[in-house]
C-alpha positions in Angstrom: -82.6 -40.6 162.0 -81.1 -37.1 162.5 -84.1 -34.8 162.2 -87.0 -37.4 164.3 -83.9 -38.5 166.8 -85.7 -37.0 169.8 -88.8 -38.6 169.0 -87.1 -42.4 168.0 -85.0 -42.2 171.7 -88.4 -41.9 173.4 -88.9 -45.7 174.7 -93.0 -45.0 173.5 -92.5 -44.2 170.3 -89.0 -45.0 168.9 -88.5 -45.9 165.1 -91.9 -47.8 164.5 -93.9 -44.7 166.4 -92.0 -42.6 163.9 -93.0 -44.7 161.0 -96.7 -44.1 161.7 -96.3 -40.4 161.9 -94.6 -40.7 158.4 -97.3 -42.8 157.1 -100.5 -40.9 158.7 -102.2 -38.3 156.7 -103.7 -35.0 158.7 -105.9 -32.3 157.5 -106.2 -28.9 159.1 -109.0 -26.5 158.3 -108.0 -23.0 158.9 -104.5 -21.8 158.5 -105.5 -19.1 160.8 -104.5 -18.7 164.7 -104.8 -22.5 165.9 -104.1 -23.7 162.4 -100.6 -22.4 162.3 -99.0 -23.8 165.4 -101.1 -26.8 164.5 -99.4 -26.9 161.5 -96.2 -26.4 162.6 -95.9 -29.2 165.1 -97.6 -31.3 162.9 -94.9 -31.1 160.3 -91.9 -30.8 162.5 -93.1 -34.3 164.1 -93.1 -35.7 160.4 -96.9 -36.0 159.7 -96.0 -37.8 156.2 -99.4 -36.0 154.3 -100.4 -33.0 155.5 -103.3 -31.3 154.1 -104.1 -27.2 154.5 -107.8 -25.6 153.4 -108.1 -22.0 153.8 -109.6 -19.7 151.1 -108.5 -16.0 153.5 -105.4 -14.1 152.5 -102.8 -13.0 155.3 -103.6 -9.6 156.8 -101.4 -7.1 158.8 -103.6 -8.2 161.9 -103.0 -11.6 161.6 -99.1 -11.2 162.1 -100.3 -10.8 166.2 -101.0 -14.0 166.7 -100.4 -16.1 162.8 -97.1 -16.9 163.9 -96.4 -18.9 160.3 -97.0 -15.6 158.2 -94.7 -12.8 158.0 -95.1 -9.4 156.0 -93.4 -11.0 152.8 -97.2 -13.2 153.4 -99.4 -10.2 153.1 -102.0 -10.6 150.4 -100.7 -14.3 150.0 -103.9 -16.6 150.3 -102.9 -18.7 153.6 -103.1 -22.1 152.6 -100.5 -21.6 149.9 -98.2 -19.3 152.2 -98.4 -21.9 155.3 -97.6 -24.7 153.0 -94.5 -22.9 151.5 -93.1 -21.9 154.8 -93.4 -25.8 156.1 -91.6 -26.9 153.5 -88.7 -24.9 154.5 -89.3 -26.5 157.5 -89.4 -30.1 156.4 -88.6 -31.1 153.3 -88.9 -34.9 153.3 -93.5 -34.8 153.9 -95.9 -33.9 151.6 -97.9 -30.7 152.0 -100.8 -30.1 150.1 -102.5 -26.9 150.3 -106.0 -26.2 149.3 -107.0 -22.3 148.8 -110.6 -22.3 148.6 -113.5 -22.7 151.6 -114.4 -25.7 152.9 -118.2 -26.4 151.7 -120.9 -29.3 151.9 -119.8 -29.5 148.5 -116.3 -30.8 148.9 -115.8 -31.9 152.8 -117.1 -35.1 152.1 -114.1 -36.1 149.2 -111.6 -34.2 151.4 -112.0 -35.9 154.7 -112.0 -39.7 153.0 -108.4 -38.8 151.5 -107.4 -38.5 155.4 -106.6 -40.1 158.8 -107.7 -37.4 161.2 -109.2 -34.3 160.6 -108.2 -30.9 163.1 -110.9 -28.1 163.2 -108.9 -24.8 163.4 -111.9 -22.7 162.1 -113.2 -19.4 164.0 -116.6 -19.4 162.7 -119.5 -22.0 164.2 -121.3 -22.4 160.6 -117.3 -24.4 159.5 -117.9 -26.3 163.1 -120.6 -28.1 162.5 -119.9 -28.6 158.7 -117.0 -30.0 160.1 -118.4 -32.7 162.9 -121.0 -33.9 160.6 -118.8 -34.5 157.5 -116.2 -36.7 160.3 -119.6 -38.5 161.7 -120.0 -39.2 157.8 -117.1 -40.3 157.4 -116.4 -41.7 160.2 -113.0 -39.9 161.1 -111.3 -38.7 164.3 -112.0 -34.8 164.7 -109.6 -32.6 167.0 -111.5 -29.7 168.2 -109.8 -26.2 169.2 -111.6 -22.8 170.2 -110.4 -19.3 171.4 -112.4 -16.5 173.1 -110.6 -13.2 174.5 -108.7 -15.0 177.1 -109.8 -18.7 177.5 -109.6 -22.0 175.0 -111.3 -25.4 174.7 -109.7 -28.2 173.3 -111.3 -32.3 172.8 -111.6 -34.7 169.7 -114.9 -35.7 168.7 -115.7 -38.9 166.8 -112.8 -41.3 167.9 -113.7 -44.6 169.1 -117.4 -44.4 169.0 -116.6 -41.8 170.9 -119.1 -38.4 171.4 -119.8 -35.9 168.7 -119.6 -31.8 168.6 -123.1 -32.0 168.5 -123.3 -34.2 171.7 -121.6 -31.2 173.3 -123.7 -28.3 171.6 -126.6 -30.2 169.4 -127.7 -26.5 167.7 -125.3 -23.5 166.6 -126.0 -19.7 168.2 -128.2 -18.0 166.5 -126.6 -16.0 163.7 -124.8 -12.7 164.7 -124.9 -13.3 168.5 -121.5 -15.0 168.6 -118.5 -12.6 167.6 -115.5 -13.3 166.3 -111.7 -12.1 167.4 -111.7 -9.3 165.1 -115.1 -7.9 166.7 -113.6 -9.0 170.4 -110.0 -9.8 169.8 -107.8 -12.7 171.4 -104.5 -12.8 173.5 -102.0 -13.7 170.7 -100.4 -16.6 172.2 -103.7 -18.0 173.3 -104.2 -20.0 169.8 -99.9 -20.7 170.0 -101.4 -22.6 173.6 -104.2 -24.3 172.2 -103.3 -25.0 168.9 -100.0 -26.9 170.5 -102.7 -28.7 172.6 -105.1 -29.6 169.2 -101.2 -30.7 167.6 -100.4 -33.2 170.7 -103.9 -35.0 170.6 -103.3 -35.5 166.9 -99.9 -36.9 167.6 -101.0 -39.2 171.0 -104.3 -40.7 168.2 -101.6 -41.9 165.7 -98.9 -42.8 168.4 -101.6 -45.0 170.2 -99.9 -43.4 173.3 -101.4 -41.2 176.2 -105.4 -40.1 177.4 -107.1 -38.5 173.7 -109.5 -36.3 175.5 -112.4 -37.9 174.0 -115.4 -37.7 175.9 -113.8 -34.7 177.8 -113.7 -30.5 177.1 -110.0 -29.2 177.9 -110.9 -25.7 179.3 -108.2 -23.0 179.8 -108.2 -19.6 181.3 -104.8 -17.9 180.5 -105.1 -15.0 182.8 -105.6 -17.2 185.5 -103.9 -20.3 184.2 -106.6 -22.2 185.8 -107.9 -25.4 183.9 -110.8 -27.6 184.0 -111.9 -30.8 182.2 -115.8 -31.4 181.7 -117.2 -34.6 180.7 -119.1 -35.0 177.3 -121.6 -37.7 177.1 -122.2 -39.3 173.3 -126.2 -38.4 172.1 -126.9 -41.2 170.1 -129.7 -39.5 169.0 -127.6 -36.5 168.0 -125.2 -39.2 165.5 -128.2 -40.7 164.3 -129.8 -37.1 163.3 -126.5 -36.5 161.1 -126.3 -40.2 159.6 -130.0 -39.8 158.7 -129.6 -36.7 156.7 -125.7 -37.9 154.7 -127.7 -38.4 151.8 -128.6 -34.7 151.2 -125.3 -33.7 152.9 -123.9 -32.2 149.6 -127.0 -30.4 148.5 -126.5 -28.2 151.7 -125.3 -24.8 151.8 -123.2 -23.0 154.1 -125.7 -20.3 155.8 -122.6 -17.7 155.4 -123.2 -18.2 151.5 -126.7 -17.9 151.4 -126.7 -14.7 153.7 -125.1 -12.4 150.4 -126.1 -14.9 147.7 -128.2 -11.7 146.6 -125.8 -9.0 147.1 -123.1 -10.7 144.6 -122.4 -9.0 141.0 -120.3 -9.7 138.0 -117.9 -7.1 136.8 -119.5 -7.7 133.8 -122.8 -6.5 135.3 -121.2 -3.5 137.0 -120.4 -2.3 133.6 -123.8 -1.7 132.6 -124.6 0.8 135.5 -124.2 4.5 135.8 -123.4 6.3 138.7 -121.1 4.3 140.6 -119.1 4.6 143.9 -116.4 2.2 143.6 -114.9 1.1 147.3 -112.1 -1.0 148.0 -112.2 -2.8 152.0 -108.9 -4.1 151.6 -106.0 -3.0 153.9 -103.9 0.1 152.7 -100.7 -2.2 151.7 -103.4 -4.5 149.3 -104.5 -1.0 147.8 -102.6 0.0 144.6 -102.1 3.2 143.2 -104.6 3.4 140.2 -104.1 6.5 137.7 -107.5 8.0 136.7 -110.0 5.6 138.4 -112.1 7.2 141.2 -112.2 4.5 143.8 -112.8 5.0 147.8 -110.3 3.4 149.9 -111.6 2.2 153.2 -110.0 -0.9 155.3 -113.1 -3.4 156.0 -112.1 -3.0 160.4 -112.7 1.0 159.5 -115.8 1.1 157.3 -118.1 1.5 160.0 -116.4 4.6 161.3 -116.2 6.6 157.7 -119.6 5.7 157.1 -119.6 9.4 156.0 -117.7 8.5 153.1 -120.4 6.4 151.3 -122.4 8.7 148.5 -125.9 7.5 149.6 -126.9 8.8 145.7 -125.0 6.3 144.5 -124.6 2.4 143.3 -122.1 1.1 145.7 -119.5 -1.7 144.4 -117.5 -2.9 146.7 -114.0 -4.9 145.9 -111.9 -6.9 147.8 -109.0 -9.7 147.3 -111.3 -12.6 146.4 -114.9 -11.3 147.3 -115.2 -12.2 150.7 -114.6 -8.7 152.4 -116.4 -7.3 150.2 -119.5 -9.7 151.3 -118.7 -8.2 155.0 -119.0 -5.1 153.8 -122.1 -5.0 152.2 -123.7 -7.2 155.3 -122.3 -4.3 157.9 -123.5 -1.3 155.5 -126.8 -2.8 154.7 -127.1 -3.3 158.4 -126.1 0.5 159.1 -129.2 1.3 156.4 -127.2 1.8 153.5 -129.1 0.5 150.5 -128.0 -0.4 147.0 -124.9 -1.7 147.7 -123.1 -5.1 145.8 -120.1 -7.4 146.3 -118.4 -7.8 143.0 -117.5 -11.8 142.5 -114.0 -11.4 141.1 -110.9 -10.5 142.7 -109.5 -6.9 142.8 -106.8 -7.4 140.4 -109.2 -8.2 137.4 -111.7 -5.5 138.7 -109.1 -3.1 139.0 -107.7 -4.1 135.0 -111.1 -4.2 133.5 -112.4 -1.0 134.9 -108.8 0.8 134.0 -108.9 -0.4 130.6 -112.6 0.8 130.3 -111.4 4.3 131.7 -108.7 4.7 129.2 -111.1 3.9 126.2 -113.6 6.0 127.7 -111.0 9.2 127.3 -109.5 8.1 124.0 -112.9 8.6 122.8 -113.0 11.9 124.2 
């Protein structure tokens, strides 16, 4: 009664509105700029099951704008860290975090353990795996998405209602839509919509209010100008997805297949010679590492120090979890560097393997 008392005095939701917040189960994907205020208002409220996929760590430039994270996060994949800081911030729900990517492979499973489903993802490729897993599914999807200055908000798939892909039936072509670290974003512009994505969530369970179904919320916040559009449902565009469930799970993500090639075990590095070894995480990731020779180079720097890539030589690349390193190899192959590879596991194993390798090597010497 204490904590929910400003919610139970309000005449439209009272104790029973409270009740079905307690009882509803939410899933964001993306614990990223909309995901964290999402997720915050979502658990203050009392969302009683409160889901969290994100396979990215917390970076120094998240802190502009990830307003969940602080630097005790860094390094900290963000699905556990967001779930550990709600819990300090309600106790009594459930949180369950999931750190891994959200794939054909396990969307499916996910979104039938939930009520309502909230797209905080910054990439188009997890927006339309997304819609067509809640068309499957049939679940309620709450749509957020940032550019620079302006923000779209509407829920998809609630009531019969229209899909994404009634909105836009194709995604871009790859590489000609970039993301806020190739164009930035005003940092409380996700805080703005991500509030927005949290309320729609809150009005589908409460039963109260206009969802914007049908409609696209657009906001400018230089201007603070707003305007709604109207989305008609493509039956055809349903139908397409509902056709096609069947084989749903034997898709792949196009952002997997892109450096499916370019991936290599650390037990496959071992058996080359002449090896630049380059780390892309950010200098406070990077530890101090007696007697290995490896090039330290921040992923938002490599394509200015260039210079520093031996063009003689194999190029590893390492990361936290393999994929930065998958950037990396994408942007240098693009720049015309050849022969380069993402190495599969994580730093810290990288880092221990090739170490203890280094110290047997000079033993035998």
């Amino acid at each position: 009664m204490n904590r929910y008392n400003r919610h139970i005095i309000l005449s439209d939701i009272g104790q029973a509105g409270q009740d079905k917040l307690l009882n509803a189960k939410v899933l964001v994907v993306g614990a990223g700029g909309l995901g964290c205020p999402i997720l915050q208002y979502l658990a203050a409220a009392g969302i009683g099951t409160l889901g969290i996929i994100d396979f990215d760590v917390v970076e120094m430039s998240n802190l502009q704008r990830q307003v969940l994270f602080g630097t005790s996060s860094l390094g900290e994949n963000k699905a556990e860290a967001a779930k550990k800081r709600l819990e300090d911030l309600n106790n009594d729900i459930l949180i369950i975090a999931y750190p891994e990517r959200l794939t054909y492979q396990n969307a499916i499973d996910l979104c039938n353990e939930y009520d309502i489903i909230v797209d905080g993802s910054d990439n188009f490729e997890t927006r339309y795996l997304v819609n067509d897993a809640c068309i499957i599914t049939n679940k309620p999807l709450v749509f957020g998405a940032i550019y620079k200055f302006e923000g779209q908000v509407s829920v998809f798939n609630y009531q019969n209602g229209p899909s994404y892909r009634c909105l836009f039936p194709n995604p871009p072509q790859k590489d000609t839509a970039p993301n806020c670290s190739e164009i930035g974003v005003l940092g409380v512009l996700p805080g703005i919509i991500g509030s927005m994505q949290a309320n729609e969530v809150l009005k589908i369970i409460l039963g109260i209010g206009n969802v914007l179904s049908g409609k696209l919320f657009c906001y400018n916040a230089l201007t603070s100008q707003t305007s709604t559009l109207k989305i008609n449902k493509s039956e055809e565009q349903i139908e397409l997805v509902l056709k096609e469930k069947h084989n749903f799970k034997k898709r792949q993500l196009e952002i997997d297949c892109e450096f499916q090639s370019d991936d290599i075990s650390i037990e496959d590095v071992l058996n080359f010679e002449n090896i630049q070894f380059i780390d892309v995480r950010e200098a406070h990731e990077q530890p101090k590492v007696d007697g290995l020779k490896i090039t330290h180079i921040p992923l938002n720097q490599l394509e200015n120090n260039l210079e520093k890539i031996d063009l003689s030589k194999q190029k590893m690349i390492i990361c936290q979890s393999g994929m930065r390193s998958k950037q990396a190899v994408s942007l240098l192959r693009n720049s015309g560097i050849l022969n380069c590879y993402s190495i599969k596991e994580g730093a810290l194993d990288i880092i221990e393997i090739l170490n203890k390798k280094h110290k047997a090597t000079t033993n035998d010497r």
